[in-house]
C-alpha positions in Angstrom: -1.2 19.9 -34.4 -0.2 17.5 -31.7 -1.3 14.4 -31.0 -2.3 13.0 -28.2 -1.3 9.4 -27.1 -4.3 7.0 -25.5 -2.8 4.5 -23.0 -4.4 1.6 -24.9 -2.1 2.5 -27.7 1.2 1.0 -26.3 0.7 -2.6 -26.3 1.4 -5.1 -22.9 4.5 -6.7 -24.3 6.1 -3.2 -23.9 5.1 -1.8 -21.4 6.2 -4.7 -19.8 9.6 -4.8 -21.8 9.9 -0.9 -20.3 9.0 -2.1 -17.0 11.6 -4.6 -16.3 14.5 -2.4 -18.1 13.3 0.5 -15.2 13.3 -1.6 -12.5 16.7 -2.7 -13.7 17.7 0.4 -13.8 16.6 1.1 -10.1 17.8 -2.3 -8.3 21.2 -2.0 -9.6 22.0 2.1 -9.5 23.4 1.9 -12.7 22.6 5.1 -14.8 20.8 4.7 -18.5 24.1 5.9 -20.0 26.9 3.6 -20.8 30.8 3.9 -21.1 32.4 1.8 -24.0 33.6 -1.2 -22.1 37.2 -0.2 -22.7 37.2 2.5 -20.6 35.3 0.6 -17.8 38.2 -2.3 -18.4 40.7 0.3 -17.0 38.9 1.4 -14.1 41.2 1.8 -11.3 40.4 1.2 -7.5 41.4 5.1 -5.8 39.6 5.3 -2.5 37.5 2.9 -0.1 35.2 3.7 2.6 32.6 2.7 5.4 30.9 5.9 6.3 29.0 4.6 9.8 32.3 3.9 11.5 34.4 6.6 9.8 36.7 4.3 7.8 38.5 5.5 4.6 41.6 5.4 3.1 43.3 5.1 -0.5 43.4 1.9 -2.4 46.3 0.6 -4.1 46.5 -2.5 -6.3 49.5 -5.4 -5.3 50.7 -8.4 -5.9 51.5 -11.5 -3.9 55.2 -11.0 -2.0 57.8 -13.5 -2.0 56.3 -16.2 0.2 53.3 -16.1 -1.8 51.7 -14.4 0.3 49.3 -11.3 0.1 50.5 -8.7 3.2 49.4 -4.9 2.9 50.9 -2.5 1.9 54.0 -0.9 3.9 52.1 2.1 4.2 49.7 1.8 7.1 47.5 4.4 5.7 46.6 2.5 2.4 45.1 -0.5 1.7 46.0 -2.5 -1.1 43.5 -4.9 -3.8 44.6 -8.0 -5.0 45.3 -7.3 -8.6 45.3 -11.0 -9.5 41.7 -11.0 -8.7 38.8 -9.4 -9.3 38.1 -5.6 -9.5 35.6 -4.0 -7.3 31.8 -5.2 -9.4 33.2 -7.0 -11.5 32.3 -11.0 -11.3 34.0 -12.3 -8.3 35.5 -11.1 -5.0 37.7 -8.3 -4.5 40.4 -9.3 -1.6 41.2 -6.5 0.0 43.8 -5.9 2.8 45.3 -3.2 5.2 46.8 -2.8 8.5 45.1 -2.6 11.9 47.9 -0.5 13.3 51.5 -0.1 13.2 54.6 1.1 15.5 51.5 2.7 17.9 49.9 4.3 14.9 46.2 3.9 14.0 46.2 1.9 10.4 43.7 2.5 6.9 41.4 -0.4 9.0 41.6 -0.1 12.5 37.9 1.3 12.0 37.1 -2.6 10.5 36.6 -3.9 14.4 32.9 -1.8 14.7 31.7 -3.0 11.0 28.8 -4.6 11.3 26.3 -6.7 9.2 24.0 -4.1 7.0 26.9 -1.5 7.0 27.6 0.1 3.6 31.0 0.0 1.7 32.1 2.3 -1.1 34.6 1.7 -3.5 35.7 4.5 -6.1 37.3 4.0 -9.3 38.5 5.9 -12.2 39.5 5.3 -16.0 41.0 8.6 -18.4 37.3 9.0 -18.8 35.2 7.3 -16.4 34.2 7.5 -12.7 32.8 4.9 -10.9 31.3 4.4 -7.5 30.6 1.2 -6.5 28.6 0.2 -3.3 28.5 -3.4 -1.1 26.4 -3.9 1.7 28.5 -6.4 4.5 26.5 -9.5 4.9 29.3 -11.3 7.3 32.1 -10.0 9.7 34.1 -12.9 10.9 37.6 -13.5 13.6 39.7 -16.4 12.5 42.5 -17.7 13.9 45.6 -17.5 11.6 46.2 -21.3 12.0 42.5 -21.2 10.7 42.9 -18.5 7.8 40.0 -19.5 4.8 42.3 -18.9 1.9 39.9 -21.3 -0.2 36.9 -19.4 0.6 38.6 -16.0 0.2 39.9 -16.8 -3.2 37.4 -19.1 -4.7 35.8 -17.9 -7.8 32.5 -16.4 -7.5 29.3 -16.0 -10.1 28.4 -12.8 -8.4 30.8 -9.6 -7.3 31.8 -9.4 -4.0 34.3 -7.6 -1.6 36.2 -9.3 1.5 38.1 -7.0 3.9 40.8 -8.7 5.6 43.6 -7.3 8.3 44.8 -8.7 12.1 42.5 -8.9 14.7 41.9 -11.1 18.2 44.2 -10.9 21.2 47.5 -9.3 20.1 50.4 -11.3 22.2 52.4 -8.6 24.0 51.7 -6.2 21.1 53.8 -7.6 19.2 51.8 -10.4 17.0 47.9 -10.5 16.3 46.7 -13.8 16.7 43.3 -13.9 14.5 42.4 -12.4 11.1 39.2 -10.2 10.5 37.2 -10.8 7.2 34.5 -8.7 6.4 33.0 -9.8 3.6 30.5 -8.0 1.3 28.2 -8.5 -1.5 27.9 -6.3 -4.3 25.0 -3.5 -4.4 24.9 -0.7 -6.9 27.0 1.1 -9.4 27.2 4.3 -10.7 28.9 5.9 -13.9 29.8 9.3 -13.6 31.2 10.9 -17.5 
C-alpha cells in the first residue's frame, strides 16, 4: 500500500535546509555529484574560450623565464597559465597570457581587442577521471601602458576565483614593439563536473 505524504509533514527547518542547498546548487552550476578532491587537485587547464568574439585556443601551464618574467608561450597559437598561481576556480586569480600576433600571424588572443564587459569565458580542464568546465563572466577590460603594468594587482591574492587575460595592445611602434598591455579580467561564474 503506498503512502501518501501531506505537505505539512516535512517540517520548515528542512524545507528550508533543501531550499538553500538547491539554490546552491543553481547559482553556482555545480552538479549534485562530487569527485574526490584528489582528482579535482589534478585538474589540468586544456582549452580556453570567448565564444561572442570567436576566441579559442589551447592552454598550457608555465613558469616565470629568466628575468622573472612571465612572457607566453613561443607558440603564438597557445596561451599559457601561470602555474605558480591559481588554477582556473580555484581561490584566487588565474594569470593568463598569449600573443596578439607574431611575424604577421594572427596569435591565440588577437580576438582579446573586441572582449567586452558581460562577455563569457570558458575554461576546460581535465584529471585521469574528471572533466571540468569552468565559466567567468569579464567584469573589466583595461589598456595599460607597460611603464604602467599592475603586477601588484594582477598577482595579489584573492578570497574569491578569478581569471585575468593579459597580451600587447595600444599603438604598436613601427610594428615592431606594442606599447600598452591588455587585461581582461574576470570573475568566476559556474562550474561543472562531468564523470
Amino acid at each position: 500500500m503506498a503512502t501518501h505524504l501531506e505537505p505539512h509533514s516535512i517540517n520548515s527547518g528542512a524545507l528550508k535546509r533543501i531550499a538553500v542547498t538547491l539554490a546552491a546548487v543553481l547559482a553556482t552550476g555545480v552538479p549534485l555529484a562530487h569527485a574526490d578532491r584528489s582528482y579535482i587537485a589534478q585538474l589540468e587547464p586544456l582549452t580556453i574560450s570567448i565564444k561572442r568574439v570567436g576566441l579559442s585556443g589551447p592552454l598550457i601551464s608555465i613558469g616565470l623565464d629568466e628575468a622573472g618574467s612571465l612572457a607566453p608561450p613561443s607558440d603564438p597559437n597557445v596561451a599559457g597559465w601561470y602555474e605558480g598561481g591559481s588554477k582556473p576556480s580555484e581561490v584566487g586569480r588565474t594569470v593568463i597570457v598569449g600573443k596578439v600576433d607574431s611575424k604577421g600571424q594572427v596569435g591565440v588572443f588577437w580576438e582579446l581587442r573586441q572582449v567586452v564587459v558581460g562577455d563569457e569565458i570558458v575554461i576546460r580542464s581535465k584529471s585521469d577521471v574528471v572533466h571540468s568546465i569552468a565559466t567567468f563572466t569579464v567584469t573589466e577590460v583595461t589598456l595599460y601602458r607597460k611603464s604602467d603594468f599592475p603586477t601588484l594587482r594582477l598577482y595579489s591574492n584573492k578570497p574569491f576565483p578569478g581569471v585575468a587575460l593579459v597580451t600587447d595592445g595600444g599603438p604598436n611602434v613601427a610594428r615592431t614593439a606594442y606599447l600598452g598591455n591588455l587585461i581582461v579580467y574576470g570573475q568566476f561564474t559556474s562550474k561543472i563536473l562531468l564523470y
